[in-house]
Structure formats: C-alpha cells, structure tokens
C-alpha positions as YAML, in Angstrom:
chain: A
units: angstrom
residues:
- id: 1
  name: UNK
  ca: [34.27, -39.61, 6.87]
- id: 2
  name: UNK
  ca: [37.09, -42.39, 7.44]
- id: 3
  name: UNK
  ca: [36.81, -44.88, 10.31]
- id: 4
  name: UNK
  ca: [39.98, -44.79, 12.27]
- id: 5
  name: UNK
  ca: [40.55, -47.69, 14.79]
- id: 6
  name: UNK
  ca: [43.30, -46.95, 17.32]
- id: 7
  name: UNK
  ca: [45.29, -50.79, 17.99]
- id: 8
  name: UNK
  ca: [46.82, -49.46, 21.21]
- id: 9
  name: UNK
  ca: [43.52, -48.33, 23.27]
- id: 10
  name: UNK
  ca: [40.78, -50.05, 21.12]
- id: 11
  name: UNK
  ca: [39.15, -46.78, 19.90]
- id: 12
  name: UNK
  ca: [37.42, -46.06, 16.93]
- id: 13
  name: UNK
  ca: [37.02, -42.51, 15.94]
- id: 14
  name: UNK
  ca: [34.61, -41.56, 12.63]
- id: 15
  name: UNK
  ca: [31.76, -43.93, 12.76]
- id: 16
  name: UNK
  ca: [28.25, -43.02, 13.22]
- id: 17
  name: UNK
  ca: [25.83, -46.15, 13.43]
- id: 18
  name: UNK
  ca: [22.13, -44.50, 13.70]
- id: 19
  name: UNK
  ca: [20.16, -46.16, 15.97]
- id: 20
  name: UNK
  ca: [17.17, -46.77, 13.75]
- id: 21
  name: UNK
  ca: [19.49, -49.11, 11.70]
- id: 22
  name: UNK
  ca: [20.39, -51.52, 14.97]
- id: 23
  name: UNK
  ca: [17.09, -53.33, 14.96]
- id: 24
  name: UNK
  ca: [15.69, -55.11, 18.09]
- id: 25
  name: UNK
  ca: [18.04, -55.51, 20.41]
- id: 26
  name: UNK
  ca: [21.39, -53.85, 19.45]
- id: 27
  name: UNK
  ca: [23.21, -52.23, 22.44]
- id: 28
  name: UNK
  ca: [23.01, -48.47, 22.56]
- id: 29
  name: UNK
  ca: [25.14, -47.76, 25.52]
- id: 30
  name: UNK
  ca: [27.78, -49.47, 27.80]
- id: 31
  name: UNK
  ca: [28.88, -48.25, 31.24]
- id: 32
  name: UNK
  ca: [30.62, -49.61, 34.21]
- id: 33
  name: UNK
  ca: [32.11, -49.10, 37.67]
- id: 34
  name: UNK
  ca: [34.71, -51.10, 39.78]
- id: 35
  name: UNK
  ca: [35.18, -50.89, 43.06]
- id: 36
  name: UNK
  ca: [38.14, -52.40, 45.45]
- id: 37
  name: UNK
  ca: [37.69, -51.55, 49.29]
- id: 38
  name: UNK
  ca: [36.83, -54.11, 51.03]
- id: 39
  name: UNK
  ca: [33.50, -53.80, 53.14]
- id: 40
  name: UNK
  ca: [32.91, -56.35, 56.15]
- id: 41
  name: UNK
  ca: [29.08, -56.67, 57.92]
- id: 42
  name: UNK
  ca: [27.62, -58.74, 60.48]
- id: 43
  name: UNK
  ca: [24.04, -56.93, 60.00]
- id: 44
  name: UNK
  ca: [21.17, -58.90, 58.55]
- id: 45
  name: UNK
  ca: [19.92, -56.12, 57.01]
- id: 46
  name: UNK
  ca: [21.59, -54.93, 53.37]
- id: 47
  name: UNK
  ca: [24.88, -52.34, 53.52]
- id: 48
  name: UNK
  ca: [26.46, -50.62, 50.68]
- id: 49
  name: UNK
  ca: [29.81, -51.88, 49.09]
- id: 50
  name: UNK
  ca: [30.10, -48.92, 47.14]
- id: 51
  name: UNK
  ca: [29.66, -51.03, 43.96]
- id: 52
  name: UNK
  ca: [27.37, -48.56, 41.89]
- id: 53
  name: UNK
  ca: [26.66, -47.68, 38.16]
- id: 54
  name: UNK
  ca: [24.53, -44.79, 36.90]
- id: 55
  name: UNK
  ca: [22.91, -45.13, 33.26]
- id: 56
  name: UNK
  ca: [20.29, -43.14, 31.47]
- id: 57
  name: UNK
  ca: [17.95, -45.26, 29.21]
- id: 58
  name: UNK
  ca: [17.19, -43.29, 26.05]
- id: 59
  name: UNK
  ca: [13.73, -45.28, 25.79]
- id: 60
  name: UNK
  ca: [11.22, -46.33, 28.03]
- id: 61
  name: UNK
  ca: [10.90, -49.37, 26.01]
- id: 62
  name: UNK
  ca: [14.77, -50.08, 26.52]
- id: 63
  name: UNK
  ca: [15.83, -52.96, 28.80]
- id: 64
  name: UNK
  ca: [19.27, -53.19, 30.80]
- id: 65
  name: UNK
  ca: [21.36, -55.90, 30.97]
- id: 66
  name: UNK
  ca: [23.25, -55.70, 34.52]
- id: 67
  name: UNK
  ca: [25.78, -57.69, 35.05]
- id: 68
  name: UNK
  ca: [28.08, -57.76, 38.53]
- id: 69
  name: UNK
  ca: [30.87, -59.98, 39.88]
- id: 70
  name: UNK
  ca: [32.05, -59.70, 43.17]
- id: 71
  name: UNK
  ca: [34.81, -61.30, 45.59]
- id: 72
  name: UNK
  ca: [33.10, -62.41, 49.00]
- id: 73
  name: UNK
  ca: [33.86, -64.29, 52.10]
- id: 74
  name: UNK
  ca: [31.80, -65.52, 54.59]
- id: 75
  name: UNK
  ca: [33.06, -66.59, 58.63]
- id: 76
  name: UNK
  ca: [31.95, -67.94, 61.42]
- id: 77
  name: UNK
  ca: [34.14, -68.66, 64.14]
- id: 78
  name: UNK
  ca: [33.98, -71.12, 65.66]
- id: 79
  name: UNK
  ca: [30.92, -72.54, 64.28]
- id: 80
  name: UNK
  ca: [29.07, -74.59, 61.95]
- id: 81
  name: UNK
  ca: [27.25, -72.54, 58.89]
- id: 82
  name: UNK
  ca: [27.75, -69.22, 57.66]
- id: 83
  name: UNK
  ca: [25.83, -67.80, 54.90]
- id: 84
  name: UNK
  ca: [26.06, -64.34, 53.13]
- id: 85
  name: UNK
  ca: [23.66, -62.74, 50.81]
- id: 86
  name: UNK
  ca: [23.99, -60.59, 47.97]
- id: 87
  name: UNK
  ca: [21.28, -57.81, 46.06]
- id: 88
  name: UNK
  ca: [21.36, -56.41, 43.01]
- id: 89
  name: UNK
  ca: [19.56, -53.59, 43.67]
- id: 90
  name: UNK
  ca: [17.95, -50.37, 40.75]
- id: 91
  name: UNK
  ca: [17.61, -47.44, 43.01]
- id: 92
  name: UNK
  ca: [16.83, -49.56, 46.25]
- id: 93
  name: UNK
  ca: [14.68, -52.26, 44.81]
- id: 94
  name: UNK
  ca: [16.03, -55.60, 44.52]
- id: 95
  name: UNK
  ca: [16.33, -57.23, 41.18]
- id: 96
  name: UNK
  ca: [18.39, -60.72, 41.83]
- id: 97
  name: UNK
  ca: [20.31, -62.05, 44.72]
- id: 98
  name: UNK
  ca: [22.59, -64.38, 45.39]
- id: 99
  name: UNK
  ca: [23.62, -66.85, 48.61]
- id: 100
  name: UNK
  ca: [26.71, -68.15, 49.50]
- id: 101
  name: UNK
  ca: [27.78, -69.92, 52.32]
- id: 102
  name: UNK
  ca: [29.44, -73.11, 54.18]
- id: 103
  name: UNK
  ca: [28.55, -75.67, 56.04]
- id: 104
  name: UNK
  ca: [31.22, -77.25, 57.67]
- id: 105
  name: UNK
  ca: [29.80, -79.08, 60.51]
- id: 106
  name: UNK
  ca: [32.70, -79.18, 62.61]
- id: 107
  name: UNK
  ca: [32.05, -76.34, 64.70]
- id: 108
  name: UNK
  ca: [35.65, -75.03, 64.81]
- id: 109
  name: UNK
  ca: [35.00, -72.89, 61.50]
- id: 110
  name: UNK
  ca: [32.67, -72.07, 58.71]
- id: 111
  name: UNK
  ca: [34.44, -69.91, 55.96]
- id: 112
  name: UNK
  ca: [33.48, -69.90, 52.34]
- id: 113
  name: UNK
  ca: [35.58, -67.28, 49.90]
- id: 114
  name: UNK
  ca: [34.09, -67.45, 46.44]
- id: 115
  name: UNK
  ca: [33.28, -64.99, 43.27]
- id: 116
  name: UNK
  ca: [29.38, -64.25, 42.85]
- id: 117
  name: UNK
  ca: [28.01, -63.24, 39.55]
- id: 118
  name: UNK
  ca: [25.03, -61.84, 39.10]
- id: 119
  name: UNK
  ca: [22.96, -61.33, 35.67]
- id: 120
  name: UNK
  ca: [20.20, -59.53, 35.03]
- id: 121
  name: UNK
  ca: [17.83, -58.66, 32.15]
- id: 122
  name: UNK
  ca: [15.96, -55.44, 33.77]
- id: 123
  name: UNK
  ca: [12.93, -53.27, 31.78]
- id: 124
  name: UNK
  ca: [12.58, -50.19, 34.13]
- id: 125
  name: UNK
  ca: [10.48, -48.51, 31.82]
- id: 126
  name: UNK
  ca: [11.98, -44.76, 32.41]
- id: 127
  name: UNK
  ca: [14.18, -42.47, 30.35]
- id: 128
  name: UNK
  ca: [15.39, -40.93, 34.10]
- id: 129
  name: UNK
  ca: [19.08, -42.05, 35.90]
- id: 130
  name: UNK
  ca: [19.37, -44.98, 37.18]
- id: 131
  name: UNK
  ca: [21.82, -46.45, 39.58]
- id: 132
  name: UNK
  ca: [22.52, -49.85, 40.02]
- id: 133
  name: UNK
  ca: [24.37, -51.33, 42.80]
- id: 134
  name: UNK
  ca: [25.37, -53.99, 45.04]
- id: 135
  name: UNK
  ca: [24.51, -54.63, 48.86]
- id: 136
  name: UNK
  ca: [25.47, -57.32, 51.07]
- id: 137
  name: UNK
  ca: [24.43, -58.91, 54.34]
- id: 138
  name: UNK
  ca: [25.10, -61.92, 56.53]
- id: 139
  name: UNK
  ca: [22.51, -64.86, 57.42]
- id: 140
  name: UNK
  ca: [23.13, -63.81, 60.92]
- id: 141
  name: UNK
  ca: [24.63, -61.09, 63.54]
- id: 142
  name: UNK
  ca: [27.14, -63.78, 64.39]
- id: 143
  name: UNK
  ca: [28.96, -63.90, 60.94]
- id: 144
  name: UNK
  ca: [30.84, -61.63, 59.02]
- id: 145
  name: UNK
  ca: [30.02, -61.36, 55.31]
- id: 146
  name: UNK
  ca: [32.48, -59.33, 53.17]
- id: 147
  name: UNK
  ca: [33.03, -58.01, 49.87]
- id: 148
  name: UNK
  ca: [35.46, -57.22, 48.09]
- id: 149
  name: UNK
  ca: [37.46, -59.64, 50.16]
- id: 150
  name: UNK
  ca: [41.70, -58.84, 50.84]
- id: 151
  name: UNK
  ca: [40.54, -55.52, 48.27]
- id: 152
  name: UNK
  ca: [40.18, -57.51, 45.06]
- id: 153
  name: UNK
  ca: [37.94, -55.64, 42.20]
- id: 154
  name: UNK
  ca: [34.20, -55.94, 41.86]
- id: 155
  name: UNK
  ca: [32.41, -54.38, 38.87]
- id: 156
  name: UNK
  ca: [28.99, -54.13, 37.94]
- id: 157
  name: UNK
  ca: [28.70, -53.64, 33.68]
- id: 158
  name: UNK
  ca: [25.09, -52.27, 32.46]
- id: 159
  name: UNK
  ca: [24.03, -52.17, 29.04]
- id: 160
  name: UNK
  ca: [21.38, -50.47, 26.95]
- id: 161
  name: UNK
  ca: [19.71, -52.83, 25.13]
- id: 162
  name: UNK
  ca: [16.86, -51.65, 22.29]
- id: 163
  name: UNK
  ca: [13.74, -52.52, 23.12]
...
C-alpha cells in the first residue's frame, strides 16, 4: 500500500506501524484539548477550568505522559502576597501542582500573570477512560486566582506511551 503524506494538513494516509514493532516506549496514541474561557476563584478549595482530556490506555502496563500549559494571574488588592495554585488532576486525584504567586511588599498590590507548565509521567495501571484535567485555587479567600487569563488558550496534551 503507498504512504501518502498530505504537505498542507500534515497527514499521512497508508501506513500501518504494528505496535509489537515500536519497542519500549514508542507512543501509541496522542490526544489533546484546549480551552479559552477564562475562569476567576477566590476559593481555597480546587474549581474546574474546563481544561480536560479523555484517553483510553490500551495496556495496563502503559504510562501517560501529561503535559498542560496554562495562562494565570494572581491579585490581591491592595495587599502584599498573592499566591495561586494549580492541580493536575486523573479523575480527581492529584498528580503534580504548581504555585505561583507575588510578593510585592508594598501593600498597594500583589499581581503576578505568568504561563504554568506542568509535566507529568503517570502509570495508572487501567485499560478504562481516563480524564485528565486542570483545577485551580487561590492561597486565600482574599485573592483572585485565574486561568485562562484575558481568554488566552490552555491545553493539556496526553500521550500513550508503551510500557
């Protein structure tokens, strides 16, 4: 069967690799989500920012590689320090986080606007859905974390990686 690569959308139509010839380690599946509405939270408890990805490991000896990056901002006003936290979450158990935050110490204004990026090598040891996703939540009732900041694009990437 010929291999036909497309140069305008990057496909390639006619190849068959079979999985038994990758090895250790080749990737067996990509998938990925983005997400642009901005979500703002004073609660010190984790909220959904809708960033979410759902993959189906073929093996239970398969590992996923997550990988996230996200636009946040962090206020307090006025005030001195503001931190905001982020979770990586499978289903709702956290698998990395992330802090980010200012400390001023002029008390008129803490404010820290950054890009997070989160990496993670997960083995969740099941051949059922998965999803992935992304909380946030602020260091305290009194500042507002928020991500996907002015409604730039998150996106969370996972990968299938043979085990």
């Amino acid at each position: 069967m010929p291999v036909t690569i497309n140069g305008t959308s990057g496909s390639i139509t006619g190849a068959s690799i079979p999985v038994s010839s990758l090895g250790t380690h080749g990737i067996l599946q990509i998938v990925s989500a983005e997400h642009s509405t901005q979500v703002s939270t004073s609660s010190t408890s984790y909220v959904a920012t809708n960033l979410t990805v759902n993959i189906t490991p073929s093996s239970t000896s398969n590992k996923i590689l997550v990988m996230t990056s996200s636009p946040v901002h962090i206020a307090e006003e006025p005030g001195t320090d503001a931190q905001g936290y982020l979770s990586l979450e499978r289903d709702s158990t956290s698998i990395a986080t992330a802090i980010f935050g200012d400390h001023t110490g002029n008390a008129a204004r803490a404010d820290d606007w950054g890009q997070i990026s989160l990496l993670q090598l997960d083995a969740p040891s099941t051949t059922s859905q998965i999803a992935y996703n992304v909380k946030i939540k602020s260091g305290s009732s009194g500042w507002t974390a928020e991500h996907c900041v002015n409604n730039f694009t998150a996106t969370i990437v996972c990968m299938e990686v043979k085990g």
